[in-house]
DSSP file (Angstrom, degrees, kcal/mol; ACC not computed):
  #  RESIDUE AA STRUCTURE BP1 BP2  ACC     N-H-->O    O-->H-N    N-H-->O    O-->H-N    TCO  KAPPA ALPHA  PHI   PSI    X-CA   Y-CA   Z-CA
    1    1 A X              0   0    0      0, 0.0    41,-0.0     0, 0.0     0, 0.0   0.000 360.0 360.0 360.0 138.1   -9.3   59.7   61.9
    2    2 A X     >  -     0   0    0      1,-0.1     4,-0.6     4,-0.1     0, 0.0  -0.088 360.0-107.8 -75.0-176.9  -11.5   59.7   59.3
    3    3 A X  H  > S+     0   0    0      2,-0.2     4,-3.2     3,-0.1     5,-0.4   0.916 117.5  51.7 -65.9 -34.7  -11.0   58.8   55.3
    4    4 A X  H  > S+     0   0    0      1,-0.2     4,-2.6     2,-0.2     5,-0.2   0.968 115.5  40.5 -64.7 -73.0  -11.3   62.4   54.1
    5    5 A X  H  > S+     0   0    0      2,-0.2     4,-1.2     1,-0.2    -1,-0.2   0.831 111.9  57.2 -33.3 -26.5   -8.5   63.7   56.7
    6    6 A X  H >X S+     0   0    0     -4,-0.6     4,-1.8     2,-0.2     3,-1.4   0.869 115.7  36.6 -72.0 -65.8   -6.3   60.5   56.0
    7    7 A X  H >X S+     0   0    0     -4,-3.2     3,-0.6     1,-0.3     4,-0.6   0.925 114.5  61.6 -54.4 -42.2   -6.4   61.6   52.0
    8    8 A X  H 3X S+     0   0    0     -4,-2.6     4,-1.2    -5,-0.4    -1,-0.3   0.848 104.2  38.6 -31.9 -63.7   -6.1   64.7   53.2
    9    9 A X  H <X S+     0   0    0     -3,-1.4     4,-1.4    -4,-1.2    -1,-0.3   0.616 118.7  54.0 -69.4 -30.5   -2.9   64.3   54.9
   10   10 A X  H X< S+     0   0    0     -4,-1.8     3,-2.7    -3,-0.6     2,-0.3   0.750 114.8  38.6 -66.1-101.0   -1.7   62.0   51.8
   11   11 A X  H 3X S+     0   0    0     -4,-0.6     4,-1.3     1,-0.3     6,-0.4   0.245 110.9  58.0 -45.0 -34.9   -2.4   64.4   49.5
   12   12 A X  H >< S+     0   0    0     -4,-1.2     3,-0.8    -2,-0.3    -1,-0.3   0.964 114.1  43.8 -73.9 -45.8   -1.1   67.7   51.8
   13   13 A X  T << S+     0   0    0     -3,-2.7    -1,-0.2    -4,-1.4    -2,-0.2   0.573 103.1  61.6 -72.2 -15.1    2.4   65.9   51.9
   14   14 A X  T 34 S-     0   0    0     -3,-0.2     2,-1.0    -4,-0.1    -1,-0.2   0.517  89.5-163.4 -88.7 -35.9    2.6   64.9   48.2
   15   15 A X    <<  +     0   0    0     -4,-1.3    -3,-0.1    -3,-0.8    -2,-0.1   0.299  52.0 115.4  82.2 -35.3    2.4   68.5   47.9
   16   16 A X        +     0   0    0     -2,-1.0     2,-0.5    -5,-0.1    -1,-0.2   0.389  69.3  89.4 -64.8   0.9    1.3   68.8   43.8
   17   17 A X  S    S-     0   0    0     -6,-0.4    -2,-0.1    -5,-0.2    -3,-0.0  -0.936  72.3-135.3-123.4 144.3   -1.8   70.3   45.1
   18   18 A X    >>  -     0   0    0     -2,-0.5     4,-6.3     1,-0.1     3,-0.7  -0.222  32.2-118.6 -74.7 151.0   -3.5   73.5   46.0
   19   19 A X  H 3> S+     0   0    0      1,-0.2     4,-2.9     2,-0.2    -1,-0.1   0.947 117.9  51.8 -33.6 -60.6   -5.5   73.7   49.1
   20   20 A X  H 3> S+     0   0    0      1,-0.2     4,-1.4     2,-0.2    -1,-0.2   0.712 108.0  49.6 -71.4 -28.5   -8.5   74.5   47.1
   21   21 A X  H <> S+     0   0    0     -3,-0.7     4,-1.4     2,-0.2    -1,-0.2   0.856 112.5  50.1 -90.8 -47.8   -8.0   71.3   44.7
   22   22 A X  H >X S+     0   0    0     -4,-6.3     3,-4.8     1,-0.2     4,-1.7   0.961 104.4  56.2 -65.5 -47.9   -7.6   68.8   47.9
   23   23 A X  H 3<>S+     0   0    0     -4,-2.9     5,-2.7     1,-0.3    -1,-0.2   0.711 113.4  42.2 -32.8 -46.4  -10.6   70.0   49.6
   24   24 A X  H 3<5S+     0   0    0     -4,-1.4    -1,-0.3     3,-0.2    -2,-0.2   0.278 104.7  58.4 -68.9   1.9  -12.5   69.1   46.4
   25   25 A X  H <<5S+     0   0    0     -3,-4.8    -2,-0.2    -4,-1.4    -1,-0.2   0.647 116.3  36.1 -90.5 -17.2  -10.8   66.0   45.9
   26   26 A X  T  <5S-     0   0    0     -4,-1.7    -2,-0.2     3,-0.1    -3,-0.1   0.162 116.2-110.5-104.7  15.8  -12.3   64.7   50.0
   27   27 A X  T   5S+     0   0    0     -5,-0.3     2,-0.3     1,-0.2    -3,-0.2   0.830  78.8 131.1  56.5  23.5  -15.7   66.7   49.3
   28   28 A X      < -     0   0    0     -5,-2.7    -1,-0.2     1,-0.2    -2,-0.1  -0.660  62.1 -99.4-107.6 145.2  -14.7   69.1   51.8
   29   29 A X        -     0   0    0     -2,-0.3    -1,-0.2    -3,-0.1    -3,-0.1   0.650  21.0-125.9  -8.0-167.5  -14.6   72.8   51.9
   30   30 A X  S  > S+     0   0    0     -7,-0.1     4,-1.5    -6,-0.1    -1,-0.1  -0.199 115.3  55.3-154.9 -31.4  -11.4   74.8   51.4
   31   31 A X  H  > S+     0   0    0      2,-0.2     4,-2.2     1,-0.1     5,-0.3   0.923 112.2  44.2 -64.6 -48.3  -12.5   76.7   55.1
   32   32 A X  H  > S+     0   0    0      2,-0.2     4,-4.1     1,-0.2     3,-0.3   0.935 109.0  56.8 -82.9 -16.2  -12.7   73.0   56.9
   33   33 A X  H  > S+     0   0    0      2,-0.2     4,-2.4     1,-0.2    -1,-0.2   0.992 112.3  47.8 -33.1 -74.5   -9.4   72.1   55.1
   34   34 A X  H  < S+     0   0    0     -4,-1.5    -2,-0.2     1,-0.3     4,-0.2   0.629 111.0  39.3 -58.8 -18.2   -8.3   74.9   56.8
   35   35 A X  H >X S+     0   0    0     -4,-2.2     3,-2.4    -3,-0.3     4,-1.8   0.792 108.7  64.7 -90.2 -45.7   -9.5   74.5   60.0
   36   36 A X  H 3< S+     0   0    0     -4,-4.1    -2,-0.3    -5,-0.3    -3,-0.2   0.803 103.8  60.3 -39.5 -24.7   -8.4   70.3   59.6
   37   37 A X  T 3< S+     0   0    0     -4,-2.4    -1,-0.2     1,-0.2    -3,-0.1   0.729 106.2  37.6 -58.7 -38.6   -4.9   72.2   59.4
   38   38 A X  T <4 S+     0   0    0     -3,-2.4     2,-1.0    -4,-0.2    -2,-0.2   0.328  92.2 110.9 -97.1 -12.7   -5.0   73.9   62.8
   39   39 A X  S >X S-     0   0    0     -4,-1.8     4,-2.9     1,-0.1     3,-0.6  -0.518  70.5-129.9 -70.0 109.0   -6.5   71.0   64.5
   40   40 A X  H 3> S+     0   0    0     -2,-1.0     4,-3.6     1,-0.2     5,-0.1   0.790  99.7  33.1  23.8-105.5   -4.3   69.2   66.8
   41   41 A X  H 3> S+     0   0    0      2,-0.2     4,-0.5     1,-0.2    -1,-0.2   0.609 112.1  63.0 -71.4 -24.8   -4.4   65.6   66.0
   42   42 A X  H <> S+     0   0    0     -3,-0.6     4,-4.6     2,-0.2     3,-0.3   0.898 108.3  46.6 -76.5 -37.6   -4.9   66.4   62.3
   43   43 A X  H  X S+     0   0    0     -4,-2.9     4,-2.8     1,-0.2     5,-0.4   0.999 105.4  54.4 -62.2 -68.7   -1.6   67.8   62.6
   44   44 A X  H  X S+     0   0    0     -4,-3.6     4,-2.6    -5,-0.4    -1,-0.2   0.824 102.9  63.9 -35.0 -22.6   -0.2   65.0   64.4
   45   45 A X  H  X S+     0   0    0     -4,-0.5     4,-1.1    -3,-0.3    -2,-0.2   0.983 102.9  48.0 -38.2 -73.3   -1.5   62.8   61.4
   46   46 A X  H  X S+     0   0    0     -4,-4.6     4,-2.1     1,-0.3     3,-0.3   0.861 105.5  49.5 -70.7 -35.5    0.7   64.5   59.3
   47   47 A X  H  < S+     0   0    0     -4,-2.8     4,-0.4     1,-0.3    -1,-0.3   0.937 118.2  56.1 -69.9 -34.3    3.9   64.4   61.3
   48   48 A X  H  < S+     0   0    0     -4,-2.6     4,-0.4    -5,-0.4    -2,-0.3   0.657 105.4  45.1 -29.0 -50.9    2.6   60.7   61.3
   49   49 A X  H  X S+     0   0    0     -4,-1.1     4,-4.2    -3,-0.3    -2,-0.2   0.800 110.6  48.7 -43.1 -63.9    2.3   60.3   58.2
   50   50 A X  T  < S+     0   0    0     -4,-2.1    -2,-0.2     2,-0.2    -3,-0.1   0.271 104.9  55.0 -85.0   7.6    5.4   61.6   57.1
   51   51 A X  T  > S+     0   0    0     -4,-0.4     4,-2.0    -5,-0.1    -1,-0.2   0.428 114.5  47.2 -98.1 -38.7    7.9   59.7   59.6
   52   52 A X  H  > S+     0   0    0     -4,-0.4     4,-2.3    -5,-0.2     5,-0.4   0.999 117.4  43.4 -57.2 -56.6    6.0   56.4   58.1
   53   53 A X  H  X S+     0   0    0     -4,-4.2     4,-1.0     1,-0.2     5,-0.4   0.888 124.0  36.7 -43.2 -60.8    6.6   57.9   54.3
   54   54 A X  H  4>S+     0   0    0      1,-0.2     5,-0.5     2,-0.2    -1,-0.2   0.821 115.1  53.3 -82.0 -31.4   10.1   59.0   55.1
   55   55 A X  I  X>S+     0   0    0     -4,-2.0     4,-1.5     3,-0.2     5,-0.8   0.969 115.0  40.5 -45.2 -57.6   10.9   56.0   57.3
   56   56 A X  I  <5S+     0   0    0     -4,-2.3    -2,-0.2    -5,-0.2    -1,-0.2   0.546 124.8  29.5 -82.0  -9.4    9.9   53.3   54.5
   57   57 A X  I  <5S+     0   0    0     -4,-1.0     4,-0.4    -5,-0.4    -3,-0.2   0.857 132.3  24.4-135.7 -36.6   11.3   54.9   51.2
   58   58 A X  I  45S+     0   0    0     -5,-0.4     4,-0.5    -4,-0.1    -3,-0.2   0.441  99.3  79.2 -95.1  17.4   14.3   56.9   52.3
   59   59 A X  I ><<S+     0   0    0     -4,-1.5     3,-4.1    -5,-0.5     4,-0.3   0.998 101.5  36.4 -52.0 -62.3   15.7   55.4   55.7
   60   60 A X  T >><S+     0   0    0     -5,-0.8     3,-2.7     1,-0.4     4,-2.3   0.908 113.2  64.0 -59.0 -47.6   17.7   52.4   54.6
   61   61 A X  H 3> S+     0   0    0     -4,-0.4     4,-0.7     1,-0.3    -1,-0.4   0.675 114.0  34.0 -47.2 -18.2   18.6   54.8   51.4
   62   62 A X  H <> S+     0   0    0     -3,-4.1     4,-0.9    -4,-0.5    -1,-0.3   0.347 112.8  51.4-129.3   1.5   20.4   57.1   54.1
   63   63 A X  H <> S+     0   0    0     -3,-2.7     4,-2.8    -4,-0.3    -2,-0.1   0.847 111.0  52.2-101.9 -62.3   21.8   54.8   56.7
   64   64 A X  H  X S+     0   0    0     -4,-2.3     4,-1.1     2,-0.2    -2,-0.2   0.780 116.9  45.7 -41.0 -33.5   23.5   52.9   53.1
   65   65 A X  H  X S+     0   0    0     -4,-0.7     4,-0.6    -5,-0.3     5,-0.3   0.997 112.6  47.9 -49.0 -75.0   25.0   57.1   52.3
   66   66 A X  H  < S+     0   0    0     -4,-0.9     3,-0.3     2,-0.3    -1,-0.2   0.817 110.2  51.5 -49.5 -41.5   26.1   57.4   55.6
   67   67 A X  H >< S+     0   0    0     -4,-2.8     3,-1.4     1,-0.3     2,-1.0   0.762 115.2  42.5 -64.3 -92.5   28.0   53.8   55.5
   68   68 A X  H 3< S+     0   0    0     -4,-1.1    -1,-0.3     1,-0.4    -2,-0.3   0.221 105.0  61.4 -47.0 -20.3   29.8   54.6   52.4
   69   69 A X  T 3< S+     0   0    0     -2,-1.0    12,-0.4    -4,-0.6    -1,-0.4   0.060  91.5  70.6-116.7  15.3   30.7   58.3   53.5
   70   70 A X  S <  S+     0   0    0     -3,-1.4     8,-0.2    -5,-0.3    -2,-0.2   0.825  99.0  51.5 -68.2 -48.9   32.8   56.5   56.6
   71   71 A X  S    S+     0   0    0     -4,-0.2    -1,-0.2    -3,-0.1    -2,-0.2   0.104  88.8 130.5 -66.2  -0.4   35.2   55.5   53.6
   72   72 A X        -     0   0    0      2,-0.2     6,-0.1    -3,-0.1    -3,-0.1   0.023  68.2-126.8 -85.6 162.0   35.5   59.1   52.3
   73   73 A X  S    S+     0   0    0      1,-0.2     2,-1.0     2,-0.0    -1,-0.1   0.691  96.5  77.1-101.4  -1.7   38.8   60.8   51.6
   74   74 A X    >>  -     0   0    0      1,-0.1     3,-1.7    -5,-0.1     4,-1.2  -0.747  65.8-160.9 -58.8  88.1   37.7   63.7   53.9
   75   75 A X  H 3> S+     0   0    0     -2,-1.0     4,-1.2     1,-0.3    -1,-0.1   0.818  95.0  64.3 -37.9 -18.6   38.2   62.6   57.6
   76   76 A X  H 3> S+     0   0    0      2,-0.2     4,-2.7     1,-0.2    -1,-0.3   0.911 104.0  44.3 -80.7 -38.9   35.6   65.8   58.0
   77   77 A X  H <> S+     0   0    0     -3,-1.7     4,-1.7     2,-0.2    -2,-0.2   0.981 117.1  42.3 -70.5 -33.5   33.0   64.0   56.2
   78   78 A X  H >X S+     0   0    0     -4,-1.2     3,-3.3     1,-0.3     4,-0.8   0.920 105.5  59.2 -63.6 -76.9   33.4   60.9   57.8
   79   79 A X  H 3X S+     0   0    0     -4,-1.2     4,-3.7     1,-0.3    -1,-0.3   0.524 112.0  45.4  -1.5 -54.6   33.7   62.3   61.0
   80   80 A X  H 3X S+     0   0    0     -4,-2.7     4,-1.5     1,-0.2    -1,-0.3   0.877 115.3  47.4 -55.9 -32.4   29.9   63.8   60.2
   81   81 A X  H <X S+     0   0    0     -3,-3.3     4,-2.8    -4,-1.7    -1,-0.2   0.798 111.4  45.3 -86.3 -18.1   28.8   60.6   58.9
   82   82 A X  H  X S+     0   0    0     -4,-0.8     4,-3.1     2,-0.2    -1,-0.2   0.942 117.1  51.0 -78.1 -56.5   30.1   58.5   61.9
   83   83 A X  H  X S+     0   0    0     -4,-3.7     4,-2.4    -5,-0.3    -2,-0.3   0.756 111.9  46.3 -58.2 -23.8   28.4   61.6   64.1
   84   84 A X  H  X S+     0   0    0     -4,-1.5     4,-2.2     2,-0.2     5,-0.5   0.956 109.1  54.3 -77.5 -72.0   25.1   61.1   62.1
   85   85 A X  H  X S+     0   0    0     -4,-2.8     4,-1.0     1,-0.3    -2,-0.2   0.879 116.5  41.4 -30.7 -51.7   25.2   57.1   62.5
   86   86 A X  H ><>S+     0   0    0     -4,-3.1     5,-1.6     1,-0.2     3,-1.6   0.950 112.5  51.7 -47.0 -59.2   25.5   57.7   66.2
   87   87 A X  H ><5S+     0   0    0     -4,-2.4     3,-1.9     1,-0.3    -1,-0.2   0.840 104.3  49.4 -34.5 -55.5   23.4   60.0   66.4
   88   88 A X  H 3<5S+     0   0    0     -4,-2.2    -1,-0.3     1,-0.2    -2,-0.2   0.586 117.6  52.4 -66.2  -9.3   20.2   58.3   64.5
   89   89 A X  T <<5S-     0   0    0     -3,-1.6    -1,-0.2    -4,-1.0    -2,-0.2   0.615 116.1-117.0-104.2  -0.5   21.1   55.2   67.1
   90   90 A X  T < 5S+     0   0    0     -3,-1.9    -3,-0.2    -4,-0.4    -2,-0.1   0.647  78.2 125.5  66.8  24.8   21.0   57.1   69.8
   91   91 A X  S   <S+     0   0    0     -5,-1.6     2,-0.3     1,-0.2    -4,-0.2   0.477  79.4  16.1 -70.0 -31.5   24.4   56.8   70.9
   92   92 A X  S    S-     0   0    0     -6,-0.4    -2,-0.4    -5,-0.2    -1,-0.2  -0.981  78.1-124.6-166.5 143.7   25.3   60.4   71.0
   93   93 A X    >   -     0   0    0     -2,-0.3     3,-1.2     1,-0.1    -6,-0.1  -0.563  29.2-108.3 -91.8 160.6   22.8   63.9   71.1
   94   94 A X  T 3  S+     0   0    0      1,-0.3    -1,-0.1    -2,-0.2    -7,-0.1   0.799 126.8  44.8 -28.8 -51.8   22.8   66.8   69.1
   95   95 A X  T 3  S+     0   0    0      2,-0.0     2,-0.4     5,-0.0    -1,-0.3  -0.054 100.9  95.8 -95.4  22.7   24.2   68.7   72.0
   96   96 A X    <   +     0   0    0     -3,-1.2     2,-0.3     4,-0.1     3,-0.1  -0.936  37.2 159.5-125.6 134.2   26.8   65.8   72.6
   97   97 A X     >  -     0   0    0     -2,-0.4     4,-3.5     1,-0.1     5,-0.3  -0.936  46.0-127.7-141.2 155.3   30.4   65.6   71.2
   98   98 A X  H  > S+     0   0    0     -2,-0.3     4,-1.4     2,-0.2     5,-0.1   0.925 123.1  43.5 -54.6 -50.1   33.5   63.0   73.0
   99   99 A X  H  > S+     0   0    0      2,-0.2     4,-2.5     1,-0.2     5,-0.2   0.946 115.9  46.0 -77.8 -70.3   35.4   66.7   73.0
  100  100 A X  H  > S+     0   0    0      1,-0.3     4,-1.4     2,-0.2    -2,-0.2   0.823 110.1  51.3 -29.0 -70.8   32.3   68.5   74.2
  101  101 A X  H  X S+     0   0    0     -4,-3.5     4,-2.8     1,-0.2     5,-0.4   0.880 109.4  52.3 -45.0 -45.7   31.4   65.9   77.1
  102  102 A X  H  X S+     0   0    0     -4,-1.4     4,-2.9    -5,-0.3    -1,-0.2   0.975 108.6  51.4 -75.8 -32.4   34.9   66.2   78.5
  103  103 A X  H  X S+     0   0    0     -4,-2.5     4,-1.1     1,-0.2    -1,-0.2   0.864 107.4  52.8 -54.0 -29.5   34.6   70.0   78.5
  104  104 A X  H  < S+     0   0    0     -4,-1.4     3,-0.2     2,-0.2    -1,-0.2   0.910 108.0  46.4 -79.0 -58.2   31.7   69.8   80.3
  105  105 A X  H >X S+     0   0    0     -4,-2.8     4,-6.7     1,-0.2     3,-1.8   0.945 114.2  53.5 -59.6 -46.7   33.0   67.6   82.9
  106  106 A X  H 3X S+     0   0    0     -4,-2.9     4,-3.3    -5,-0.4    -2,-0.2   0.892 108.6  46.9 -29.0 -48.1   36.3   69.9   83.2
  107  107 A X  H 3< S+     0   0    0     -4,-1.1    -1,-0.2    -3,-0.2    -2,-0.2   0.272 114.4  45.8-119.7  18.0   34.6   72.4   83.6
  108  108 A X  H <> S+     0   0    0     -3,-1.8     4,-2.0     3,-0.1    -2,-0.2   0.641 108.1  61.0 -52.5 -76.3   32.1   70.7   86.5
  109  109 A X  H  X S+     0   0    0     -4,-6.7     4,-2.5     2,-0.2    -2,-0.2   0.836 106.1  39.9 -37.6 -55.8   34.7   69.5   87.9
  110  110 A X  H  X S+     0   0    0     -4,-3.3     4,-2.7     1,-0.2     5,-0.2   0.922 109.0  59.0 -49.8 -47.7   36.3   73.3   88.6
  111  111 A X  H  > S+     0   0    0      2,-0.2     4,-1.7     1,-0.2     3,-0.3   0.916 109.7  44.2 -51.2 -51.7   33.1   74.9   89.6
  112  112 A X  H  X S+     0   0    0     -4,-2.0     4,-2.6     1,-0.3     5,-0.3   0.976 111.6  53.6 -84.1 -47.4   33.0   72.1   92.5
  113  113 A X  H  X S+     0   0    0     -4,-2.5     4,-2.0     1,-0.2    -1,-0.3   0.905 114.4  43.9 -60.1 -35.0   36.8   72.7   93.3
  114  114 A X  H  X>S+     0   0    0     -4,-2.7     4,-1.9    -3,-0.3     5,-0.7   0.982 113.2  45.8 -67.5 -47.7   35.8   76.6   93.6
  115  115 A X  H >X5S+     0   0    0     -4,-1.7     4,-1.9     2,-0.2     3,-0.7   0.947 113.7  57.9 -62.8 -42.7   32.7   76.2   95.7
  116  116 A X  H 3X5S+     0   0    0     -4,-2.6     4,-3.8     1,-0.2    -1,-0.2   0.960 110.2  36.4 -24.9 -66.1   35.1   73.7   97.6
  117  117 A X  H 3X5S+     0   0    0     -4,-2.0     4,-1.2    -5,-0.3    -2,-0.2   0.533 115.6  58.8 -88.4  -5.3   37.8   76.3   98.5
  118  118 A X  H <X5S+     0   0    0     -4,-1.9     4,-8.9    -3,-0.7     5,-0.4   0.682 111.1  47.5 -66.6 -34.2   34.5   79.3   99.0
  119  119 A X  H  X<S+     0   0    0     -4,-1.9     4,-7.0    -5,-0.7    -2,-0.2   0.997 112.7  47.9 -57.9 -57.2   33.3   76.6  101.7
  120  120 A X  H  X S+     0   0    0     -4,-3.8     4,-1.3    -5,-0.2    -1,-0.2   0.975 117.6  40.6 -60.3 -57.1   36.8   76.4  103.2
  121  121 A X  H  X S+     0   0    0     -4,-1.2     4,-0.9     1,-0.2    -2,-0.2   0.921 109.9  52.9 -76.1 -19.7   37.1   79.8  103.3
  122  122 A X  H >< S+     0   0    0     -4,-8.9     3,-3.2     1,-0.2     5,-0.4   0.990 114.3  47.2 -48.2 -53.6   33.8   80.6  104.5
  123  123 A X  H >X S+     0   0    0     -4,-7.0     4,-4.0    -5,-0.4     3,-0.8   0.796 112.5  52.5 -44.8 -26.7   34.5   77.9  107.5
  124  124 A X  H 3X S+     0   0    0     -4,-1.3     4,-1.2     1,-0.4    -1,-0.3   0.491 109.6  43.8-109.9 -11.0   38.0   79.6  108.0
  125  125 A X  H << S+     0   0    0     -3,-3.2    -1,-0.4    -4,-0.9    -2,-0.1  -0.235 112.0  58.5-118.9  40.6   36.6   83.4  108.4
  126  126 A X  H <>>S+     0   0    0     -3,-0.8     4,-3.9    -4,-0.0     5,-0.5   0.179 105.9  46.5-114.9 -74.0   33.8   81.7  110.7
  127  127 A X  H  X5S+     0   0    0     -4,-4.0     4,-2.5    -5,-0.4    -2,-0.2   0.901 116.0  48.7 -47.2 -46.9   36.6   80.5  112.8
  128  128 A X  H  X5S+     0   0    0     -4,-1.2     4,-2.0     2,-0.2    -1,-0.2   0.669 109.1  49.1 -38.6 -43.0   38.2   84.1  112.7
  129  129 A X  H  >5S+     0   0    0     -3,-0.3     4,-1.4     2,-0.1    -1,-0.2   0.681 110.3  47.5 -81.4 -20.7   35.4   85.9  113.4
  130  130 A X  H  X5S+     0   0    0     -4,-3.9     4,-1.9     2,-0.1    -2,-0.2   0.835 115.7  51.0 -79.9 -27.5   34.5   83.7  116.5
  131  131 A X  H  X<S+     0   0    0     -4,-2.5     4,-3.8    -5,-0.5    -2,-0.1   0.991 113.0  50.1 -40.4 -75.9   38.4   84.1  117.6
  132  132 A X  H  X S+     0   0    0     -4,-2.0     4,-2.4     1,-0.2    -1,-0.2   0.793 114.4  34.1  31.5-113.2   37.9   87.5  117.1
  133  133 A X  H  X S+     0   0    0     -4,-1.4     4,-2.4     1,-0.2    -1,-0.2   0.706 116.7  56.1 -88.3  -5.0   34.9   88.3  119.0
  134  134 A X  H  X S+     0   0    0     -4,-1.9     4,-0.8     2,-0.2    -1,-0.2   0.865 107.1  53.4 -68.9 -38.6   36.0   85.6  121.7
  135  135 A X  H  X S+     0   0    0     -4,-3.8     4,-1.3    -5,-0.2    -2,-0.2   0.887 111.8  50.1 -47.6 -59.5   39.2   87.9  121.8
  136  136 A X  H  X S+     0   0    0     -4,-2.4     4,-5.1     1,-0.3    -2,-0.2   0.884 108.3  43.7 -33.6 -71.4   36.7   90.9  122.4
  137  137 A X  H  X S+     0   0    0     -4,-2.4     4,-0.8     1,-0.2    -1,-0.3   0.529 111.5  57.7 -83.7   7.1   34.5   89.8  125.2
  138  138 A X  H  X S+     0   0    0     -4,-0.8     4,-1.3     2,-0.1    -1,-0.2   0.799 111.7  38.8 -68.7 -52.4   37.5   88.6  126.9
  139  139 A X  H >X S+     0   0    0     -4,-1.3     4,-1.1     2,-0.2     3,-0.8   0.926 116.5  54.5 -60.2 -53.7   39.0   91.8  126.8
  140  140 A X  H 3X S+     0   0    0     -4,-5.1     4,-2.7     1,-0.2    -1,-0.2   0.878 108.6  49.4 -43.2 -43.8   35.4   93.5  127.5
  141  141 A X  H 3X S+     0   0    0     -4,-0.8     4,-1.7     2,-0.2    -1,-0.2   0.674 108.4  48.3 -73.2 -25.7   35.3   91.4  130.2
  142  142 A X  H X< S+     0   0    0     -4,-1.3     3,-2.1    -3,-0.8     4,-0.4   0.934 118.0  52.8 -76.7-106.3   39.6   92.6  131.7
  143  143 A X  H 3X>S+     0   0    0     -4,-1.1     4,-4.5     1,-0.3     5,-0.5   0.597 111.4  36.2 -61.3 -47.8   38.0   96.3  131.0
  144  144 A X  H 3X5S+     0   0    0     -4,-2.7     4,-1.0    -5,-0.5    -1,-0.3   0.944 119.6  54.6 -53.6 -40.9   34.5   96.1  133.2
  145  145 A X  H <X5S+     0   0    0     -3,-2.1     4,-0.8    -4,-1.7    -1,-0.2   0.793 113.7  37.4 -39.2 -49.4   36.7   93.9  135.8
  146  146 A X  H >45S+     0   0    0     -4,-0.4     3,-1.6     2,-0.2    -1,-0.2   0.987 120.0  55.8 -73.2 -48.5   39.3   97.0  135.9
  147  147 A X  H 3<5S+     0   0    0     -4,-4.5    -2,-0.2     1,-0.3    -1,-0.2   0.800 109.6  39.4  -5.1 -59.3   36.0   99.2  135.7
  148  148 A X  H 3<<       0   0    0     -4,-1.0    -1,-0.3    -5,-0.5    -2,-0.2   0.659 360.0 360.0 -89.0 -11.1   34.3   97.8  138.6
  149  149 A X    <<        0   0    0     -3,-1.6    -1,-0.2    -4,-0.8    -2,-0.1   0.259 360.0 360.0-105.4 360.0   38.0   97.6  140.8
C-alpha cells in the first residue's frame, strides 16, 4: 500500500479530521478518499491498523484490568473478568459457557436416546407388520386351499 493510503488510514483512525481535511493532507481528492474507503484492501488496512494501534497501547492495559477485577467483591464481576481472560486466550468462545457446554451435551445426549428408542420402534413395527402379513398369506393361502377343495 502506498504512503498516501498508509497516512490515510492513520489519520482516518485518529479521527480529529474531516474527510475533506485528510484528502488534502495526502494530496488526494476528497472523491478518491472516498473510493480508498470502499476499496477492499484499503479497508483491510485499517482493521490492520487498528488491531496493531489497539494491540500496542491498550492490550497489556486490559489484561492488567481484567487481573485486578478477579479480586473484586462481586463474584459477578469476577466471574466476567475470569470469562474475558479465557476468552482473549482462547480457552473458551463467545458462545461457550462450563453451564452452557453441559446443556448442550444433555441435551445431545437425549436427542440420540429418542432417535434410539424411534429406531427400536421402527424395527419392532417392521417385525409386526411382517408377522402380520406372514399371518395373512398364510391364511390366504388355508382360504384358496378350502377354495380350490
Amino acid at each position: 500500500m502506498d504512503k498516501p493510503r498508509r497516512d490515510a488510514i492513520v489519520m482516518l483512525f485518529e479521527d480529529d479530521l474531516s474527510d475533506e481535511q485528510i484528502a488534502e493532507n495526502v494530496n488526494r481528492t476528497r472523491r478518491t478518499l472516498a473510493k480508498w474507503k470502499n476499496d477492499p484492501k484499503f479497508k483491510k488496512g485499517q482493521d490492520a491498523y487498528k488491531h496493531v494501534v489497539i494491540k500496542k497501547d491498550y492490550e497489556s492495559n486490559a489484561i492488567r484490568k481484567l487481573n485486578s477485577l478477579l479480586s473484586a467483591r462481586s463474584e459477578m464481576v469476577q466471574l466476567q473478568a475470569a470469562n474475558s481472560i479465557l476468552k482473549l486466550s482462547g480457552m473458551l468462545s463467545d458462545n461457550s459457557t462450563p453451564e452452557l457446554d453441559k446443556a448442550k451435551i444433555r441435551k445431545a445426549n437425549a436427542e440420540a436416546d429418542i432417535a434410539e428408542r424411534k429406531a427400536e420402534q421402527l424395527n419392532d413395527d417392521v417385525a409386526d407388520d411382517l408377522t402380520i402379513n406372514i399371518v395373512r398369506n398364510d391364511r390366504s393361502i388355508e382360504n384358496e386351499k378350502a377354495n380350490h377343495d
